[in-house]
LUMVOSE-18770 format. One line per 4 residues: number of its first residue (from 1); their letters; for each residue x, y, z of N, C-alpha, C. Coordinates in nm, 2 decimals. Layout:
N
NUM = a = X,Y,Z,X,Y,Z,X,Y,Z | ...;
# end
This chain:
256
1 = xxxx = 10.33,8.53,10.99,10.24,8.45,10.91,10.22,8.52,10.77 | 10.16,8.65,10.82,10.16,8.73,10.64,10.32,8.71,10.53 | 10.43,8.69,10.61,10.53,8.69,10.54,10.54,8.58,10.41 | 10.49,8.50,10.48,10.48,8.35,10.42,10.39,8.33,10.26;
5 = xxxx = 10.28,8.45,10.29,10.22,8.52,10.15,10.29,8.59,10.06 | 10.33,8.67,10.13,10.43,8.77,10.06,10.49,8.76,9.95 | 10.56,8.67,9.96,10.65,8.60,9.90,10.63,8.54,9.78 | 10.52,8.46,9.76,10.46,8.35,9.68,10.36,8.46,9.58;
9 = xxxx = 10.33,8.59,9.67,10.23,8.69,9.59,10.36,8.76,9.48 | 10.44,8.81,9.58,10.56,8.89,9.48,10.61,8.80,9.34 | 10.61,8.69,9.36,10.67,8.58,9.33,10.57,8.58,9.14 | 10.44,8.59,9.16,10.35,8.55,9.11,10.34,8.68,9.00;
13 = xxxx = 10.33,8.82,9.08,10.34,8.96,8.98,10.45,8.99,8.91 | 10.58,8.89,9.00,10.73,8.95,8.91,10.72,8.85,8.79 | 10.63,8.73,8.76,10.61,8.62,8.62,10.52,8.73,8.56 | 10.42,8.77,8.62,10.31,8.86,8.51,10.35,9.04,8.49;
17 = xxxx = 10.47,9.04,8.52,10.52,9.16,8.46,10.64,9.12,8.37 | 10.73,8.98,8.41,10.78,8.97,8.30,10.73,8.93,8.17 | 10.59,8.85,8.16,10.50,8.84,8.06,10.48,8.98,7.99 | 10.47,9.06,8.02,10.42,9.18,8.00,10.56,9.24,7.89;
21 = xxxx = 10.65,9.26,7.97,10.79,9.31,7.92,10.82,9.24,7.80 | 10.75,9.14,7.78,10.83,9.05,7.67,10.74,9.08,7.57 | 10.61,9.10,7.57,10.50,9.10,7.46,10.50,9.28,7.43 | 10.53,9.35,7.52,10.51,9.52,7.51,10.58,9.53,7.36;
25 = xxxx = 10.71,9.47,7.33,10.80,9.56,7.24,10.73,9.52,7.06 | 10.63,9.40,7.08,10.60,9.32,6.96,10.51,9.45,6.92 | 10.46,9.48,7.00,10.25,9.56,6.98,10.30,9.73,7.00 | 10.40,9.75,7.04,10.42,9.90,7.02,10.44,9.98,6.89;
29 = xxxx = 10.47,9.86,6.79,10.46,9.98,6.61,10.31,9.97,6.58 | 10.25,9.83,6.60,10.15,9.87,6.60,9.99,9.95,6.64 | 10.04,9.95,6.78,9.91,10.00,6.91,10.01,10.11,6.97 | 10.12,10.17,6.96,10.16,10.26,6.99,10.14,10.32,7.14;
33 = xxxx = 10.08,10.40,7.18,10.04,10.46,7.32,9.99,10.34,7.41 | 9.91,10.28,7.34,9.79,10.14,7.38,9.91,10.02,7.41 | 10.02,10.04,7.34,10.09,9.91,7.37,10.10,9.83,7.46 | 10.14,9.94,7.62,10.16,9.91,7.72,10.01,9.81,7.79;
37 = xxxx = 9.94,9.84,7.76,9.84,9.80,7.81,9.77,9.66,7.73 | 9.76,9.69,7.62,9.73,9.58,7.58,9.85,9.43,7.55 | 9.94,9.44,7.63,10.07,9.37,7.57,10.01,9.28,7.80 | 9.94,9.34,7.85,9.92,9.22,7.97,9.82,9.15,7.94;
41 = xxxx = 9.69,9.15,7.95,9.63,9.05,7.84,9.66,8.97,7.77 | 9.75,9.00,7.67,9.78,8.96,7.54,9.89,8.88,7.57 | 9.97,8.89,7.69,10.09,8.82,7.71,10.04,8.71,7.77 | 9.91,8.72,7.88,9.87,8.60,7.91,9.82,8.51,7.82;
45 = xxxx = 9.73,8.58,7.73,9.69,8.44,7.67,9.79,8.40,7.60 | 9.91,8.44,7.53,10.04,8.42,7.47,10.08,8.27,7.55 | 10.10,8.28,7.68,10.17,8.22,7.81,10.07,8.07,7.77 | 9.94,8.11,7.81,9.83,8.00,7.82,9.84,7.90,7.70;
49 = xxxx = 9.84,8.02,7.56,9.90,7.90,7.48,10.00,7.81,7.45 | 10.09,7.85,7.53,10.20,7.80,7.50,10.18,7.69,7.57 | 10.15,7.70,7.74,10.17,7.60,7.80,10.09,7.50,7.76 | 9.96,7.53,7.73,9.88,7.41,7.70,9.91,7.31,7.62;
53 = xxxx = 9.97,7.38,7.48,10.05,7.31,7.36,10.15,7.18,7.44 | 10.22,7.26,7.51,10.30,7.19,7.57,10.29,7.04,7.64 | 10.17,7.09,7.73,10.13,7.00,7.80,10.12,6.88,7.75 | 10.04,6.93,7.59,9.98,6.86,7.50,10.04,6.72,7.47;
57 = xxxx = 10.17,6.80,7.42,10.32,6.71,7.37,10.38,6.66,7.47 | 10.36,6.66,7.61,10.42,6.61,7.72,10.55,6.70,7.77 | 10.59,6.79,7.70,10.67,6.85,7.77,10.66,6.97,7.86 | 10.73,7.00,7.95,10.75,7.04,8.05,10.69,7.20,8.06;
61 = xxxx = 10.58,7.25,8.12,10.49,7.36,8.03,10.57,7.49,8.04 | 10.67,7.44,8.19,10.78,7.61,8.25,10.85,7.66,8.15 | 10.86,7.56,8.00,10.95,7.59,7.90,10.87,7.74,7.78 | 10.75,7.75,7.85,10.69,7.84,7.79,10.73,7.98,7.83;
65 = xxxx = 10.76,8.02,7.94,10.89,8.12,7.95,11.02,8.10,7.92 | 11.04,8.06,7.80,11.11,8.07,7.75,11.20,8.12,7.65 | 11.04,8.16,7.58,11.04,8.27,7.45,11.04,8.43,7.47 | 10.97,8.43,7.62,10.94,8.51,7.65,11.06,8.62,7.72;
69 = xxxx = 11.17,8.52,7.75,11.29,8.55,7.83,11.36,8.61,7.71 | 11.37,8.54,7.58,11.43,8.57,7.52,11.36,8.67,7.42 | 11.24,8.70,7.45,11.21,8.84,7.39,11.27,8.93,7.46 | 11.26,8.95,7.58,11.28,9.07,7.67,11.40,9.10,7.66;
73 = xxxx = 11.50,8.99,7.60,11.63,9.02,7.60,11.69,9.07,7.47 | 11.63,9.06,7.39,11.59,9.11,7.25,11.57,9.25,7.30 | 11.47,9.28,7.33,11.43,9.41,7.30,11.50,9.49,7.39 | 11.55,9.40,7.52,11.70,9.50,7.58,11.78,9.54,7.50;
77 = xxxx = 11.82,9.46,7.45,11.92,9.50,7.32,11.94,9.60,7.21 | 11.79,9.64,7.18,11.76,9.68,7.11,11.76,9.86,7.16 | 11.77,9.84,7.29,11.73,9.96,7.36,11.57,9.97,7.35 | 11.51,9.87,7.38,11.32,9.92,7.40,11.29,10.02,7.51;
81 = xxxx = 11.37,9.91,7.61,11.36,9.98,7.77,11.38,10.09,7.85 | 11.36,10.21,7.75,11.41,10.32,7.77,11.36,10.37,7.94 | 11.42,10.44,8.03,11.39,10.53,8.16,11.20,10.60,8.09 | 11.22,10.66,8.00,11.10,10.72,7.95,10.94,10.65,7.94;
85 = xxxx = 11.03,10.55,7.83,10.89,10.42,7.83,10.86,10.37,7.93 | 10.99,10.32,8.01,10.92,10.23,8.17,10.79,10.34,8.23 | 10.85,10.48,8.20,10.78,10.57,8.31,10.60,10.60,8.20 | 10.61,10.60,8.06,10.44,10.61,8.03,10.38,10.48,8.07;
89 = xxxx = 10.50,10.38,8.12,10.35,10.25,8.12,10.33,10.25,8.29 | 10.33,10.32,8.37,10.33,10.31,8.50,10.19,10.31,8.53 | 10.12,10.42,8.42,9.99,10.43,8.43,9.92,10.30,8.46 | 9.97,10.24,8.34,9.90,10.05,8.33,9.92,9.99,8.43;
93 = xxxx = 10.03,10.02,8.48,10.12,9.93,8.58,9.97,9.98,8.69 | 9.96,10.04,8.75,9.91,10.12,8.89,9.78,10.02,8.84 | 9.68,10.03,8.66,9.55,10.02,8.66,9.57,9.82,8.68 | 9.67,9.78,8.67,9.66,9.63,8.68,9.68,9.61,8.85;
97 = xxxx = 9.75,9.71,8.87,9.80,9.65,9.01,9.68,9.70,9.11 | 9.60,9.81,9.13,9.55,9.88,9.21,9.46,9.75,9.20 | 9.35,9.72,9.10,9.24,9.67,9.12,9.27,9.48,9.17 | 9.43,9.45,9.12,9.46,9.34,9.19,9.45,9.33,9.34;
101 = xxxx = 9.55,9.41,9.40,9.59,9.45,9.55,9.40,9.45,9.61 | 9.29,9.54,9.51,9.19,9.54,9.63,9.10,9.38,9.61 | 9.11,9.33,9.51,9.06,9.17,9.51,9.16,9.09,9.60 | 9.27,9.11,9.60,9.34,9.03,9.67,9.31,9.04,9.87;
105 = xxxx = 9.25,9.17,9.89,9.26,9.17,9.99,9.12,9.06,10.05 | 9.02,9.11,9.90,8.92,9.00,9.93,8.95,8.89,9.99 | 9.00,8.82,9.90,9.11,8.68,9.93,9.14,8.65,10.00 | 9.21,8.78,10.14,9.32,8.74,10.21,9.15,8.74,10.33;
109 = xxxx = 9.13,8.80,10.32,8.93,8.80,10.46,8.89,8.66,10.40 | 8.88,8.58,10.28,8.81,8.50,10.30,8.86,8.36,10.21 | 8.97,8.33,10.22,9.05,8.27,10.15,9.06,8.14,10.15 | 8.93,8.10,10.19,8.83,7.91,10.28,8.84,7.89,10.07;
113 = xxxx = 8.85,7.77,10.10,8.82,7.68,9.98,8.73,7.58,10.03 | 8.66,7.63,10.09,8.53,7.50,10.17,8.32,7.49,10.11 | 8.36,7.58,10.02,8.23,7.59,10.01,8.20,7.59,9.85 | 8.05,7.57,9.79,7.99,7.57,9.66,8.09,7.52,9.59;
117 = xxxx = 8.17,7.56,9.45,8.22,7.50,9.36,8.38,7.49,9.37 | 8.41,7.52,9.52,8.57,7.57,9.54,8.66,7.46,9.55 | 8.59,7.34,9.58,8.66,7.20,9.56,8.69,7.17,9.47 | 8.62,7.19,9.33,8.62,7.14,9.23,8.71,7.20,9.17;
121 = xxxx = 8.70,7.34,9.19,8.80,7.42,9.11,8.95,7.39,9.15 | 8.96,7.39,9.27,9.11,7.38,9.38,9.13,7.24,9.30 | 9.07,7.12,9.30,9.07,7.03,9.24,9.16,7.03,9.13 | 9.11,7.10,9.05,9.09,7.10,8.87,9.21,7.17,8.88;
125 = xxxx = 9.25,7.31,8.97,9.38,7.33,8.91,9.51,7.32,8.97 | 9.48,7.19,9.12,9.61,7.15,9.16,9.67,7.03,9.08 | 9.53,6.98,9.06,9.54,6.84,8.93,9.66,6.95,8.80 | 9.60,6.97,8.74,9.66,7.09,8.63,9.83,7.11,8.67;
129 = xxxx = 9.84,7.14,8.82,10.00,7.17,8.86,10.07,7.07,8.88 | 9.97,6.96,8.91,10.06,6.79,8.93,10.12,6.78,8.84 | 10.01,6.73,8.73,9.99,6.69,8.59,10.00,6.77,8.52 | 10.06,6.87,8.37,10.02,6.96,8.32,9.89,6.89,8.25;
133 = xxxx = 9.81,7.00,8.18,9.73,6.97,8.07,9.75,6.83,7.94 | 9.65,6.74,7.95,9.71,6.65,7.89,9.54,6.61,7.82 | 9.50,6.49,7.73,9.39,6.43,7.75,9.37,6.35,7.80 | 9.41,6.34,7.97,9.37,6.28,8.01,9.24,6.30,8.16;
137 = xxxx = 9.22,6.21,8.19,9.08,6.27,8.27,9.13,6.35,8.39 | 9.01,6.45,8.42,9.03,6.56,8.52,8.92,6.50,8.62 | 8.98,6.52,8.75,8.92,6.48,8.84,8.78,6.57,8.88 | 8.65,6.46,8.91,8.50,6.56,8.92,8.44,6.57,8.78;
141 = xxxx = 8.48,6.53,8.68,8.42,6.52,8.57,8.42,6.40,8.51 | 8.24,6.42,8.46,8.15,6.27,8.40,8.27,6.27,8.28 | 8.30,6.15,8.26,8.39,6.08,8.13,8.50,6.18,8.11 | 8.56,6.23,8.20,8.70,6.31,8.20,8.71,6.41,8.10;
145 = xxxx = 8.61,6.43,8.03,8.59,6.59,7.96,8.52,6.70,7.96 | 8.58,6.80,7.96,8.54,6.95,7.95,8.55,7.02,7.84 | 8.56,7.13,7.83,8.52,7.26,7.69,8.72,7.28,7.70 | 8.77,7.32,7.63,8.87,7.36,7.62,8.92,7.50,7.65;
149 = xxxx = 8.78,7.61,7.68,8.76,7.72,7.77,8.77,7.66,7.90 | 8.76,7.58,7.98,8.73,7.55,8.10,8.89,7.52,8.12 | 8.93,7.42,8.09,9.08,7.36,8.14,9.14,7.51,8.08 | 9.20,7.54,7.99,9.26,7.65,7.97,9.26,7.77,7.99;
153 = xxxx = 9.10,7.79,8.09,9.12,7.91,8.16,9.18,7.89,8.32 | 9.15,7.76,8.38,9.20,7.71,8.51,9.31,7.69,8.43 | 9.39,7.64,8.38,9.52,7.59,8.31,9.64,7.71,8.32 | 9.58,7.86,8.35,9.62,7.96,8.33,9.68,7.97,8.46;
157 = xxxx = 9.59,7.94,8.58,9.66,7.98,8.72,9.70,7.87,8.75 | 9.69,7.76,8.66,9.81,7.64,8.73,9.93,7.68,8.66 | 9.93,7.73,8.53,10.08,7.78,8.48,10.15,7.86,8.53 | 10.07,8.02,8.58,10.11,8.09,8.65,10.22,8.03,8.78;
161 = xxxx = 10.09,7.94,8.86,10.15,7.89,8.93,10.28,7.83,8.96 | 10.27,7.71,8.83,10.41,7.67,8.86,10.53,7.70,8.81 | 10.54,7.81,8.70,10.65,7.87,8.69,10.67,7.96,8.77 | 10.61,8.03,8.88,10.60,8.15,8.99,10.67,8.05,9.07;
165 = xxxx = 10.63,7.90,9.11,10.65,7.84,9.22,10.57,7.87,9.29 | 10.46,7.89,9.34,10.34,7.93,9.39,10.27,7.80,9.41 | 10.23,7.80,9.55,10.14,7.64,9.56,10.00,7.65,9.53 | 9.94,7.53,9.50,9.81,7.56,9.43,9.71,7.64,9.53;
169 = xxxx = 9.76,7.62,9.66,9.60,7.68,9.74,9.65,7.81,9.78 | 9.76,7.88,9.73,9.80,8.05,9.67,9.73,8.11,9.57 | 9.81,8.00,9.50,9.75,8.03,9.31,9.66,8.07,9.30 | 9.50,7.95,9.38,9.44,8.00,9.38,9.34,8.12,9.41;
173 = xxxx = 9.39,8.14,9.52,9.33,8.29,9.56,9.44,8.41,9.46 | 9.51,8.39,9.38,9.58,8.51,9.33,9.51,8.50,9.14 | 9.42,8.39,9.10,9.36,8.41,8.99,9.27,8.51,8.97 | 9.15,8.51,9.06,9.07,8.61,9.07,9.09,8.78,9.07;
177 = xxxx = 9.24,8.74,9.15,9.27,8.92,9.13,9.36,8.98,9.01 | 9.42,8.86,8.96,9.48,8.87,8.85,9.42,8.92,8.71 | 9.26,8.83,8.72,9.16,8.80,8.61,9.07,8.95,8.62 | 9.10,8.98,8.75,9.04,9.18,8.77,9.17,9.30,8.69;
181 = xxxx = 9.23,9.23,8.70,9.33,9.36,8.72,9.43,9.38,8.57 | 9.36,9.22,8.50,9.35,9.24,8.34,9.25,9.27,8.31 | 9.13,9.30,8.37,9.04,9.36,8.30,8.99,9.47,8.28 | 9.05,9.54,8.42,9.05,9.68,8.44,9.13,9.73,8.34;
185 = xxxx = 9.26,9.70,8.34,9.33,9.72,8.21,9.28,9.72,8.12 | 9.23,9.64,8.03,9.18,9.65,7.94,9.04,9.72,7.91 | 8.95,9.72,8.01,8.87,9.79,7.99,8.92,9.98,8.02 | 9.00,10.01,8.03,9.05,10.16,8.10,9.12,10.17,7.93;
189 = xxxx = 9.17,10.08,7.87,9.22,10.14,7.77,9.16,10.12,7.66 | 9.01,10.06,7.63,8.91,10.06,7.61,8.86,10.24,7.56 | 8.86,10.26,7.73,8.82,10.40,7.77,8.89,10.48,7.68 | 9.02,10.50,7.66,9.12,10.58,7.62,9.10,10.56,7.41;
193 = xxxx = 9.06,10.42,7.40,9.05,10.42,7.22,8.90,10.48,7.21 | 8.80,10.52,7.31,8.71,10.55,7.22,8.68,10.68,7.29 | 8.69,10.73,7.41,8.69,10.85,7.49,8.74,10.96,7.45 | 8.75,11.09,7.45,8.80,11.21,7.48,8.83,11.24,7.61;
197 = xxxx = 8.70,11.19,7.71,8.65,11.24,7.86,8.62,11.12,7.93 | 8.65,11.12,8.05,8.61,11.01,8.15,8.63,10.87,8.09 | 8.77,10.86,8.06,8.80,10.68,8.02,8.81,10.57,8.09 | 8.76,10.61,8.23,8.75,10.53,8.34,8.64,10.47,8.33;
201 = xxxx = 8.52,10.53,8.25,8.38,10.48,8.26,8.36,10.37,8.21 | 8.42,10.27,8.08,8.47,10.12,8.11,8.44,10.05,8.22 | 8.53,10.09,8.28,8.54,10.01,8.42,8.47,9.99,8.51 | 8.35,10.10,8.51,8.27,10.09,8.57,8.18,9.94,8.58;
205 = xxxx = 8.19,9.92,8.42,8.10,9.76,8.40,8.16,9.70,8.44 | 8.28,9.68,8.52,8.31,9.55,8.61,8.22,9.55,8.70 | 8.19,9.65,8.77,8.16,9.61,8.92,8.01,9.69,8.98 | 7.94,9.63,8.83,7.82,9.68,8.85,7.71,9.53,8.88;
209 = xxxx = 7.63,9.51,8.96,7.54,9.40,9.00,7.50,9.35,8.92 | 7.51,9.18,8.91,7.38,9.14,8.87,7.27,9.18,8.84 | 7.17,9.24,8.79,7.07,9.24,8.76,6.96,9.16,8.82 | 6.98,9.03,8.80,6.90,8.89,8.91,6.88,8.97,9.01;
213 = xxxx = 7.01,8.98,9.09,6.99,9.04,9.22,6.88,9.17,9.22 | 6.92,9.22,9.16,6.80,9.36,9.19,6.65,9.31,9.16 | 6.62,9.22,9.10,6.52,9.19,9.05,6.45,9.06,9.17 | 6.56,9.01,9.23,6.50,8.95,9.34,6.50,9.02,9.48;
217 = xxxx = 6.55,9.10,9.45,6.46,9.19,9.59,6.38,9.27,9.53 | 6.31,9.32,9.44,6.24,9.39,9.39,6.08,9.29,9.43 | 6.11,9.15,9.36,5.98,9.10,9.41,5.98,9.05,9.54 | 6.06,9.06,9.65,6.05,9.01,9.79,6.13,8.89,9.82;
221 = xxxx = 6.21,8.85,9.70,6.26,8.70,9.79,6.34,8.76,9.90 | 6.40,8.65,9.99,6.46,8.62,10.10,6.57,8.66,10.02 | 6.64,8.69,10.15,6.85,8.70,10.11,6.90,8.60,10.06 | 6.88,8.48,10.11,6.94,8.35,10.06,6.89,8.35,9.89;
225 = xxxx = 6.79,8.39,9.82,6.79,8.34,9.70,6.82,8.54,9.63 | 6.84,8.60,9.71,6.86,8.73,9.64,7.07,8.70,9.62 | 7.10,8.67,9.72,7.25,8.62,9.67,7.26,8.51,9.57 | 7.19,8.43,9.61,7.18,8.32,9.54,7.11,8.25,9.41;
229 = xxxx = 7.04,8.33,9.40,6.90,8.28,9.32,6.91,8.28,9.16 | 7.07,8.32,9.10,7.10,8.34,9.03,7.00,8.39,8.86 | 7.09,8.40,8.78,7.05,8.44,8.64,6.96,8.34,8.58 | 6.88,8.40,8.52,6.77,8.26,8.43,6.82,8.22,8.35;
233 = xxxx = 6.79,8.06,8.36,6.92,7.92,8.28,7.01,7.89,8.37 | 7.07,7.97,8.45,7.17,7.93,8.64,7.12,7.92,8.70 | 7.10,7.81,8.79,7.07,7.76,8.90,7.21,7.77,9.01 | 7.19,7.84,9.13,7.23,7.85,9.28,7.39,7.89,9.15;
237 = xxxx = 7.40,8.06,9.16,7.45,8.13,9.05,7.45,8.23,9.13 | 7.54,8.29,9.22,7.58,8.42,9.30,7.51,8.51,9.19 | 7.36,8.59,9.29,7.29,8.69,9.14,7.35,8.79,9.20 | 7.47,8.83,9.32,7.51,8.99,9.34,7.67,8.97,9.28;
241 = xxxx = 7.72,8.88,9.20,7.85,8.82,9.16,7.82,9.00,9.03 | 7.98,9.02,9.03,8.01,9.09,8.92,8.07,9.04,8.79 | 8.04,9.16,8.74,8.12,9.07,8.54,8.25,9.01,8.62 | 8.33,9.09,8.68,8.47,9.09,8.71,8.47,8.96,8.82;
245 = xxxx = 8.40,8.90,8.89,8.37,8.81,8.96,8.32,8.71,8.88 | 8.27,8.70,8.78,8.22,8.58,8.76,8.30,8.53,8.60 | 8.43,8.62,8.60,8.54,8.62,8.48,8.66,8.52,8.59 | 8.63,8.49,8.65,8.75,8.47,8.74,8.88,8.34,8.66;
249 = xxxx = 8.78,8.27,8.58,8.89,8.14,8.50,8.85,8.03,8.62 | 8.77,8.05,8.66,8.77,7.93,8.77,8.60,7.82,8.74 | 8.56,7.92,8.65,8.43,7.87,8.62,8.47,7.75,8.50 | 8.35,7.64,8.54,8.38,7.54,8.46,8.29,7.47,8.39;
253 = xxxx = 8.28,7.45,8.19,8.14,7.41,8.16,8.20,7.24,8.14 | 8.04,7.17,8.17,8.13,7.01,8.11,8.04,6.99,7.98 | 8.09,6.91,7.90,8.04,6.86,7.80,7.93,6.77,7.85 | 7.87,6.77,7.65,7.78,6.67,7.71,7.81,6.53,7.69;
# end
């Protein structure tokens, strides 16, 4: 049964490292040491824009690895890919993949799309894999519009998706660990531009509590509203949700 995952996960990090390979050789004269790290980020939202554009125009959004392909082949060429270089970005490699691998395992304990906003999302970005991004209406929303943060952050694991070949109810348990494991990254090299010592401490603010939460057991609520009882201005808003949890791309605002 796990094999059946396997597959579609490997499938999914071998698109987001060739993302990676293709954007590294642009940002290395610039960001130098930092390259490596900031070229995954940067390659996603690279990808995101492309596809969206696409969508836009009606063409086919897979065509957005395309440039990408032929960067990487470029800078083969060029000799970027030196034995050396592969081996300083490993660091990155480990800080994307470690904190993926442990969200993912979340995923794999609890990987129900049956509850709170998980329909709408599953919804929003299998619609997204049917259909690419277009203006036209998304299913669960009053007069078929949203913020253009919202589709284009879900728009992200439906692209992922369907150039990985990844099905949407994969995809979506592989957003959330994906949307950790660029953050970690970035926030770890964060660490490294302003640190001397302990450049890990960044990271720490992923996976520090809500506040709400502390604050509702502090006055005695019940567990139901100490999980739940969310931030002031959110209503029924996971208040033990982390920065890194609540970055996931799955959150959705609608217009008014």
């Amino acid at each position: 049964m796990a094999v059946e995952f396997i597959v579609p996960v490997l499938l999914w990090l071998l698109v987001v490292k060739m993302l990676h390979l293709a954007v590294w050789p642009a940002l290395d004269r610039t960001l130098g040491n930092l390259s490596a790290a900031a070229a995954y980020p940067a390659s996603i939202l690279l990808f995101t824009l492309g596809t969206w554009y696409l969508g836009l125009t009606g063409l086919p959004i897979v065509l957005a690895i395309l440039p990408f392909a032929v960067a990487i082949a470029y800078a083969g060429s060029r000799r970027f890919f030196t034995r050396e270089r592969l081996r300083s970005a490993l660091t990155w490699d480990l800080a994307f993949l470690l904190p993926f691998l442990f969200m993912l395992e979340v995923r794999w304990i609890n990987p129900s799309i049956s509850y709170a906003e998980k329909f709408m999302d599953h919804a929003i970005l299998a619609s997204i894999m049917r259909a690419p991004p277009s203006r036209r209406s998304i299913p669960g929303t009053r007069e078929g519009r949203w913020t253009s943060t919202t589709t284009s952050a879900t728009g992200r694991g439906g692209a992922l998706g369907l150039v990985s070949g990844v099905p949407s109810t994969v995809a979506f348990n592989l957003v959330l660990p994906t949307v950790l494991g660029l953050a970690v990254v970035a926030f770890y090299a964060l660490g490294h531009l302003l640190l001397d010592r302990y450049r890990w401490l960044p990271v720490v603010a992923l996976f520090l509590p809500n506040l709400s939460a502390i604050y509702h057991i502090l006055i005695g609520d019940a567990w139901f509203d100490v999980l739940w009882g969310g931030a002031p201005g959110r209503s029924r808003t996971p208040s033990t949700s982390t920065p890194s949890s609540r970055c996931s791309g799955a959150t959705c605002t609608r217009t008014s």
